[in-house]
VOTORKE-119547 format. One record per atom (N, C-alpha, C, O): z, x negated, y negated; residue in one letter. Coordinates in pm, whole numbers, padded with zeros to 5 digits, always signed. Atoms other than C-alpha are relative to their C-alpha. Layout:
N
ZXYa...
This chain:
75
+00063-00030-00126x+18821-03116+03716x-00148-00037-00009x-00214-00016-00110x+00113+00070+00022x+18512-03280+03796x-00090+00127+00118x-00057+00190+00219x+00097-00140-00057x+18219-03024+03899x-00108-00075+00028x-00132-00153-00064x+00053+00066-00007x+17932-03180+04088x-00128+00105-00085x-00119+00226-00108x+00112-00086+00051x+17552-03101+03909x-00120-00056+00059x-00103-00178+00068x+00133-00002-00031x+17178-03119+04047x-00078-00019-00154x-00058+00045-00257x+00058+00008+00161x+16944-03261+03759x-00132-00012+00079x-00126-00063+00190x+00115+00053-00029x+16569-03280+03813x-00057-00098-00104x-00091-00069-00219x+00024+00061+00138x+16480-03591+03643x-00114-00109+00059x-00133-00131+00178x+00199+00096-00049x+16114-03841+03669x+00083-00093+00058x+00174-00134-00014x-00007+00110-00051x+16195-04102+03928x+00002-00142-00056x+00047-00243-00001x-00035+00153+00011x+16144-04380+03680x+00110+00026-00114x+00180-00073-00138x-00067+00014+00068x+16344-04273+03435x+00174+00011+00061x+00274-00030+00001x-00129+00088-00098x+16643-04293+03710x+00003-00135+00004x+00104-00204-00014x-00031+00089-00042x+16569-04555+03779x+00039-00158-00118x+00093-00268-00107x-00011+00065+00140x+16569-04718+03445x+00164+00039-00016x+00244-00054-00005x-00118-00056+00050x+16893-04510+03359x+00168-00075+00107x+00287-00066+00075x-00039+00017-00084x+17047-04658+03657x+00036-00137-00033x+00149-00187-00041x+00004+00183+00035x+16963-05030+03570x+00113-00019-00146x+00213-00090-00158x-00099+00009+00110x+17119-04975+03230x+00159+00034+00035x+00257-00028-00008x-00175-00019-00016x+17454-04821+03359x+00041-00150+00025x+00096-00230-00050x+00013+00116-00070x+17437-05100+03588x+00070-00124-00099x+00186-00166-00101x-00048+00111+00117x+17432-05377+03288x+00109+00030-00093x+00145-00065-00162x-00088-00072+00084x+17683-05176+03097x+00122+00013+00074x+00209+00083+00022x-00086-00092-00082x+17917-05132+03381x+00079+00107+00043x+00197+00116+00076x-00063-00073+00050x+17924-04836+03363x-00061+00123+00120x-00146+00066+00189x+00035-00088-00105x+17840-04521+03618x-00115+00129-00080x-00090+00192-00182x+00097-00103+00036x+17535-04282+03565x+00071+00113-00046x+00062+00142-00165x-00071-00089+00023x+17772-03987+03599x+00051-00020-00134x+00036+00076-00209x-00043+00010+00143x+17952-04168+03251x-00113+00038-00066x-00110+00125-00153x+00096+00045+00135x+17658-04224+03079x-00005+00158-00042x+00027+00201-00153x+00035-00124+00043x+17571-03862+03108x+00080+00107-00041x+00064+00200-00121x-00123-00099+00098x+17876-03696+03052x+00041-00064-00090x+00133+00015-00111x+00012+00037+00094x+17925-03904+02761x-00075+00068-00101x-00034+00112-00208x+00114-00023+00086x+17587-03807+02635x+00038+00147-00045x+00047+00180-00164x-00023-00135-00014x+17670-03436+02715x+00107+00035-00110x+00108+00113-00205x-00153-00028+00107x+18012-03455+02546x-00052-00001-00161x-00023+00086-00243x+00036+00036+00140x+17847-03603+02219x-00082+00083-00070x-00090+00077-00193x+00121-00105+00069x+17561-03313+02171x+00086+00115-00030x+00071+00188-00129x-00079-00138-00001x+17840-03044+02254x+00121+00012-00056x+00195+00110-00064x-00142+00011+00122x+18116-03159+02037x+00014+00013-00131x-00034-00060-00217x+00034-00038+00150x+18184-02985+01737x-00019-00046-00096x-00109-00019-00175x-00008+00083+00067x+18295-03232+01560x-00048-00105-00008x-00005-00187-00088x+00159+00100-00031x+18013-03456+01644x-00106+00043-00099x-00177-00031-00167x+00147-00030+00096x+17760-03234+01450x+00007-00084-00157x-00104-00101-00207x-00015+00067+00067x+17882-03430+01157x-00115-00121-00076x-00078-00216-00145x+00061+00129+00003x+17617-03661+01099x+00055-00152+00038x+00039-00253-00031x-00066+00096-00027x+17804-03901+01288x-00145-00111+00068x-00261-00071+00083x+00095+00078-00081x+17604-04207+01462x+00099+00002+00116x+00220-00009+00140x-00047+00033-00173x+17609-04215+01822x+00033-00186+00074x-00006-00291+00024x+00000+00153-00031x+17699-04542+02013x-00128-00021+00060x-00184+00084+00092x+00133+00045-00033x+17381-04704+02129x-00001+00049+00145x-00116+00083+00174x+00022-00014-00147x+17430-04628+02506x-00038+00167+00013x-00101+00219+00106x+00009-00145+00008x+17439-04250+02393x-00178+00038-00080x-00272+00110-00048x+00169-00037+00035x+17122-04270+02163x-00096+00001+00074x-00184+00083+00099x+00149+00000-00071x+16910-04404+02354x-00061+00119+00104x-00181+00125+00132x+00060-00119-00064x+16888-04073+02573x+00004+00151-00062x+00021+00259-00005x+00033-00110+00063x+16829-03853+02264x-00156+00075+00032x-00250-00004+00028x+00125+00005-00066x+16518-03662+02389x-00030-00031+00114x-00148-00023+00150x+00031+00049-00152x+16563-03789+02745x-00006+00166+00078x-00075+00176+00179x-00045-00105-00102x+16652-03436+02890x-00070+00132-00121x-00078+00144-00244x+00100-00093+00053x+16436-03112+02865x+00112+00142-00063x+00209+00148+00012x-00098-00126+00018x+16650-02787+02725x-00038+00104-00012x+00041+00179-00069x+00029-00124-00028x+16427-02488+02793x+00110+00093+00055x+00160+00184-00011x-00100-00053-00016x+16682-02383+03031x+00159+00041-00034x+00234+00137-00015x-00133-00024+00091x+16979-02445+02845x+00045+00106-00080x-00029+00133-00175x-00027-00100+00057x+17162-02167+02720x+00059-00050-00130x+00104-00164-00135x-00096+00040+00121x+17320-02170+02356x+00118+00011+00048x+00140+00013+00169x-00122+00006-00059x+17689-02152+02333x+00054+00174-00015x+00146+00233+00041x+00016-00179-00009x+17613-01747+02216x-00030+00013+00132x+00051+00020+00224x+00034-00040-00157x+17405-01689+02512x+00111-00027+00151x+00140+00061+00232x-00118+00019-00048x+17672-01855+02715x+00120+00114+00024x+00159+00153+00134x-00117-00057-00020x+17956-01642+02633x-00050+00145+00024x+00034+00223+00067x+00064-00149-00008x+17765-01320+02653x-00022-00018+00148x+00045+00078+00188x-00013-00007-00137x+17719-01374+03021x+00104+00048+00076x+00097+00045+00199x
């Protein structure tokens, strides 16, 4: 089930993020649930390497608000 989300993110870095799907053919929505999937997968913490389309937005996104996956379930 696909859940829509609101992101506040700098205008150029859309627009950058956009251009790359773009060349990649690939949809913003992927890129980022990709990215998402790869930080929050257990079996990711591994020291695995990411594919390049995923690195490059290590550090792109702020996580003040982000809850852990404790804080999470305690809600």
């Amino acid at each position: 089930m696909n859940t829509k989300l609101t992101l506040s993110i700098d205008d150029s870095v859309i627009r950058d993020a956009k251009e790359y799907a773009q060349q990649n053919r690939r949809s913003l929505s992927e890129l980022v649930e990709s990215y998402l999937k790869a930080i929050t997968n257990p079996t990711r913490k591994k020291k695995t390497k990411l594919p390049p389309h995923i690195k490059r937005w290590q550090g792109a996104f702020k996580t003040d608000d982000i809850c852990t996956r404790k804080e999470k379930h305690q809600l």
